[in-house]
C-alpha positions in Angstrom: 125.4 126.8 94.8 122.5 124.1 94.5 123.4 120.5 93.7 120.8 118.7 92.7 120.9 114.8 92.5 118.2 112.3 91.4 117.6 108.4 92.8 116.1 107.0 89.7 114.6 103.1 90.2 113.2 101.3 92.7 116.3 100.2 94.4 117.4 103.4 94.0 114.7 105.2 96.2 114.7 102.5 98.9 118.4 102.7 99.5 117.7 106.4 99.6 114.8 106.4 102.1 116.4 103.3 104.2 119.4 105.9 104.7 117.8 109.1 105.1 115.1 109.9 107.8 112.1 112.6 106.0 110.4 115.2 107.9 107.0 115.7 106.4 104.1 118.1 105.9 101.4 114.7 105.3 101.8 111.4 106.0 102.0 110.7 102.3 105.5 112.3 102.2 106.5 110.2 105.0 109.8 107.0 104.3 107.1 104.9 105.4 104.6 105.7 102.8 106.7 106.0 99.9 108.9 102.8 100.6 106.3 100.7 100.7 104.3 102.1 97.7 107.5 102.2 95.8 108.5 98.4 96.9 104.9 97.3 96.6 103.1 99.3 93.8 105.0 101.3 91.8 105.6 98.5 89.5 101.6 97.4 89.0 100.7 101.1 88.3 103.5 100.8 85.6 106.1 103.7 87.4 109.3 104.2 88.0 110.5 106.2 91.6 112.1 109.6 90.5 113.4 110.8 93.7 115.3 114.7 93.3 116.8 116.4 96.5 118.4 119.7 96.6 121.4 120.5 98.7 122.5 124.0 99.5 124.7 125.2 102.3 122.9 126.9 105.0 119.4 125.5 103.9 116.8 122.8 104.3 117.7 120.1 101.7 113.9 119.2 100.0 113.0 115.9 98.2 110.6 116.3 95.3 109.0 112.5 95.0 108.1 111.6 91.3 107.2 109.0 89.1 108.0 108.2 85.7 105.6 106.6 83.2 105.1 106.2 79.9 101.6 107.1 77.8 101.5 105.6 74.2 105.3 106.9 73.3 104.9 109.8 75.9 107.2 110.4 78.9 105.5 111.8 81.7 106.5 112.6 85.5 104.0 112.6 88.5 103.8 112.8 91.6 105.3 109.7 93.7 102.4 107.5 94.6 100.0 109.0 92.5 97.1 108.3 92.5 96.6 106.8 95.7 98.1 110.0 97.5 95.5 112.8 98.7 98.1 115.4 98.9 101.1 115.8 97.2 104.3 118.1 98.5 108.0 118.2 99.2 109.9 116.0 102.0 112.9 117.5 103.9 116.0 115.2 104.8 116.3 115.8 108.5 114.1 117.4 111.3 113.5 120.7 110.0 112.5 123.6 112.2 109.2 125.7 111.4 111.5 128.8 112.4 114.7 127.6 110.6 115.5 128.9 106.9 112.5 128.3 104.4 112.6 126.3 101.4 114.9 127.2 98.1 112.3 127.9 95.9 114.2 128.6 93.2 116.5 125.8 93.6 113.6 123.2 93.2 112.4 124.9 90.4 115.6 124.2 88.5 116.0 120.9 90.0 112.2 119.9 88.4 112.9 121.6 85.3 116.4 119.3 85.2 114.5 116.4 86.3 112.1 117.2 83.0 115.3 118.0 80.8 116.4 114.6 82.1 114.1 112.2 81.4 112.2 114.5 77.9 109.1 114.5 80.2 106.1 116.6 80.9 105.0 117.5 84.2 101.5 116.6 85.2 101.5 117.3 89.3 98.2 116.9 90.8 96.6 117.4 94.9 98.9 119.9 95.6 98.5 121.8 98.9 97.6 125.6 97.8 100.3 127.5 100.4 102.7 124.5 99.8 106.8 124.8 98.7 105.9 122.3 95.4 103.5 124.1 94.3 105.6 127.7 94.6 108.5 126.0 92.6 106.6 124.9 89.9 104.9 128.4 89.7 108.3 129.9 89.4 108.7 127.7 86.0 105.5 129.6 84.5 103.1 126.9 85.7 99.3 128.1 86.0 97.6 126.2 88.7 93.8 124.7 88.0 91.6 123.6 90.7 92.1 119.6 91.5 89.9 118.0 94.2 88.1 119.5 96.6 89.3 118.4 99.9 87.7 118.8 103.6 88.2 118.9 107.1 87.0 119.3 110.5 88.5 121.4 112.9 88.7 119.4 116.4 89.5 122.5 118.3 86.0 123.9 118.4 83.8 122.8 120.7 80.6 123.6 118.8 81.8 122.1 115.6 82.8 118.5 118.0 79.3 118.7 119.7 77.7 119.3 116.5 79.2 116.6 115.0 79.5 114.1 118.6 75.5 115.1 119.3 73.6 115.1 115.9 69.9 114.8 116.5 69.9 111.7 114.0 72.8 110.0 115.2 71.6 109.8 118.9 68.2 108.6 118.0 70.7 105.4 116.1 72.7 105.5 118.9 69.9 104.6 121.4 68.7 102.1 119.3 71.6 100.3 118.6 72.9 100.1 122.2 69.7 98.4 123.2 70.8 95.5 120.6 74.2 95.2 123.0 77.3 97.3 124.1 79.3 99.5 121.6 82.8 100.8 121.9 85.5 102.3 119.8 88.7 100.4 119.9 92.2 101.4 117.9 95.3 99.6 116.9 98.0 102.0 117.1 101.2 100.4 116.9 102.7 98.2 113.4 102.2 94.7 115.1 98.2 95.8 116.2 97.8 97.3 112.8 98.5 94.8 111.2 96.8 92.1 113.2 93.4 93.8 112.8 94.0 94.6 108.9 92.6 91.3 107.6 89.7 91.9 109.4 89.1 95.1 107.8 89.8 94.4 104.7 87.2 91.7 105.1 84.4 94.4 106.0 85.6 96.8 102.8 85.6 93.3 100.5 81.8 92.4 101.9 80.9 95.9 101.2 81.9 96.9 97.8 81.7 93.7 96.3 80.3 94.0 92.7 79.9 97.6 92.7 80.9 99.3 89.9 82.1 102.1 91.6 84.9 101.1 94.0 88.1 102.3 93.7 91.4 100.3 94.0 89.0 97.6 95.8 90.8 94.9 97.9 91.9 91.9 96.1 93.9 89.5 97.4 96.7 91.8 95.6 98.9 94.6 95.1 96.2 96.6 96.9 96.3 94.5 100.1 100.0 93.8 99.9 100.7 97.8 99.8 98.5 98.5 102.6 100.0 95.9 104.7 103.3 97.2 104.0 102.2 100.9 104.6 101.0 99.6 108.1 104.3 97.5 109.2 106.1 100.9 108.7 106.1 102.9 112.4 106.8 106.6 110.6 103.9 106.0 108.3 101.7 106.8 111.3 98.7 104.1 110.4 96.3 103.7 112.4 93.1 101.5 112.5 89.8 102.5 114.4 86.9 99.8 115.1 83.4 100.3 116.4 82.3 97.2 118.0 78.5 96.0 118.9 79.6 93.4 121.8 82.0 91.0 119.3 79.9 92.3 115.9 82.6 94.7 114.2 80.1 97.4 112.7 83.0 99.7 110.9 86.3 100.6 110.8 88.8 103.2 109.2 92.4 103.1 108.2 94.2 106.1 108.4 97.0 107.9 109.7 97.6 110.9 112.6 100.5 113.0 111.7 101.4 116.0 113.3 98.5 116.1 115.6 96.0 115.8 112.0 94.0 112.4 111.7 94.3 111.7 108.3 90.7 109.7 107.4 92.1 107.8 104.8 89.2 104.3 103.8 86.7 103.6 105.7 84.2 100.3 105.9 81.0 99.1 107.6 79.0 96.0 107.8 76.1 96.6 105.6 73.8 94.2 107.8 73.7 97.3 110.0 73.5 99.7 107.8 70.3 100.7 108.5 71.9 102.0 111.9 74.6 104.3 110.4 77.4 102.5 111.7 80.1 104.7 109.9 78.3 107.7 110.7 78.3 106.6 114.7 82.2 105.4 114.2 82.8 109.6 113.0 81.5 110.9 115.9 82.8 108.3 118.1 86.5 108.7 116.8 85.6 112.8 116.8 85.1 113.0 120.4 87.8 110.7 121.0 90.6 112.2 119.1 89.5 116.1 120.3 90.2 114.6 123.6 93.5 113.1 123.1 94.3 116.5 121.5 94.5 116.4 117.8 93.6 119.3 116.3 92.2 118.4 113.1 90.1 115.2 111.1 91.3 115.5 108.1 88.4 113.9 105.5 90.2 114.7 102.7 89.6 114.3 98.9 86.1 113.8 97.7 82.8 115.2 98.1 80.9 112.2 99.5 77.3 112.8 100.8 78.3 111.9 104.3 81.2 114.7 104.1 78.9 117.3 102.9 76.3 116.1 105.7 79.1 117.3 108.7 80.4 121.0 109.8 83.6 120.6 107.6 85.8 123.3 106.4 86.4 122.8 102.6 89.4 124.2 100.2 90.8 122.8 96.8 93.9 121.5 95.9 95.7 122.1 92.6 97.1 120.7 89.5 100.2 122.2 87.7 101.0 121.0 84.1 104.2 121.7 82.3 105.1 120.4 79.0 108.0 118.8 78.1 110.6 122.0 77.9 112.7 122.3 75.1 116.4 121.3 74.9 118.9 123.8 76.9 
């Protein structure tokens, strides 16, 4: 027999996540992700933390992360942290085992349609990983996926694809001309306390260089942006992690992002225009490419997005999907 149980509020989901330890498939799933976005940004993006578990003897118990808004007189449920997530998926309480008992499919179906029941929503679920447990439960209700974002990768086991990317005709002929202007090399914080120490810094370099242009996204702002970041980074099972490329004591470009179960997660980046000319986040890639091949991730994850420079590298490429349900009727 499933019970299913919902931690509805704020307070609610931090208690929840403060008590319970997650295993996740992304670091977007992770207690460190959602508590901070629920304690610093749920309540500008006008949400309100839905989180649903699922306990059944014998098996896994899941936690669907949603959100709860309101469109002119219209209840509708997301995904938690939308849209600032890339991917969107299920949490487990617990260290679940890859050879352990699968998910209940079926009971997370019932437990989303109770969750709609609940709250007279409809279900708009969007980034969902293809192969992915959510994605299956929603299915099972009669959902018919559609194609979401496009999302890509590069895979940091193959030589030829980290020399192709590491050795790019272009980027040496920058490379040489940069280092005769001084000394470069790639530096990373990897712990909360460095994280956070170098995150005004960066912020900084992603202010300078989107500054009045019209198509930034959730720009820095002195804000809720800022603050949720910063909180994202003080959290150790978020995974943050901040890379710099340095000319000498010139910081050329950095990116904030995450490694999670040996995938970097390449999550904003920013460079110094006054070098632009030189490719500095191009050079930062392949710097942070060779580096993280060697330190044995498997994967750069570039996720959503098909920017110019993502098309310009060997990347693997797959879609993710959105599921819609409307509001069902009354049992």
């Amino acid at each position: 027999m499933n019970v299913i149980a919902f931690e509805y509020g704020a307070r609610a989901a931090t208690d929840f996540l403060d008590t319970h330890q997650l295993s996740a498939r992304t670091p977007f799933q992770t207690n460190g992700w959602w508590r901070a976005w629920v304690r610093e940004a749920a309540g500008a993006e006008g949400a309100t933390p839905v989180l649903v578990h699922v306990t059944r003897p014998g098996r896994p118990t899941p936690v669907v992360g949603l959100q709860l808004h309101q469109d002119d007189g219209t209840a509708l449920l997301r995904p938690l942290s939308w849209p600032w997530a890339d991917y969107h998926e299920v949490a487990y309480v617990g260290d679940v085992s890859s050879t352990g008992p699968g998910s209940d499919i079926g009971g997370l179906a019932e437990a989303i349609d109770r969750c709609q029941q609940e709250f007279g929503a409809k279900l708009e679920l969007s980034d969902l990983i293809t192969d992915g447990p959510l994605l299956r439960a929603v299915s099972e209700l009669g959902v018919a996926p559609q194609p979401s974002n496009v999302v890509f990768w590069l895979d940091l086991t193959d030589p030829d694809i980290v020399r192709r990317v590491s050795e790019r005709r272009d980027m040496r002929r920058k490379l040489r001309r940069i280092e005769r202007l001084g000394t470069l090399r790639l530096t990373c914080a990897d712990t909360p306390e460095r994280v956070a120490a170098r995150l005004p810094a960066f912020i900084d370099l992603h202010t300078r260089q989107w500054r009045d242009r019209p198509d930034a996204v959730a720009p820095f702002d002195g804000g809720v942006v800022d603050r949720t970041f910063a909180a994202v980074a003080s959290e150790p099972s978020s995974g943050a992690r901040l890379h710099e490329l340095w000319l000498d004591e010139t910081l050329l470009a950095g990116w904030f992002g995450f490694c999670h179960d040996r995938t970097y997660y390449a999550y904003r980046t920013a460079y110094d225009l006054a070098h632009g000319r030189d490719s500095p986040g191009h050079l930062l890639t392949a710097a942070m490419v060779t580096e993280l091949a060697a330190q044995g991730t498997d994967t750069f994850d570039l996720m959503r997005g098909a920017y110019a420079y993502k098309l310009e590298l060997p990347s693997s490429r797959a879609p993710t999907v959105t599921a819609s349900r409307e509001q069902p009727s009354p049992v």
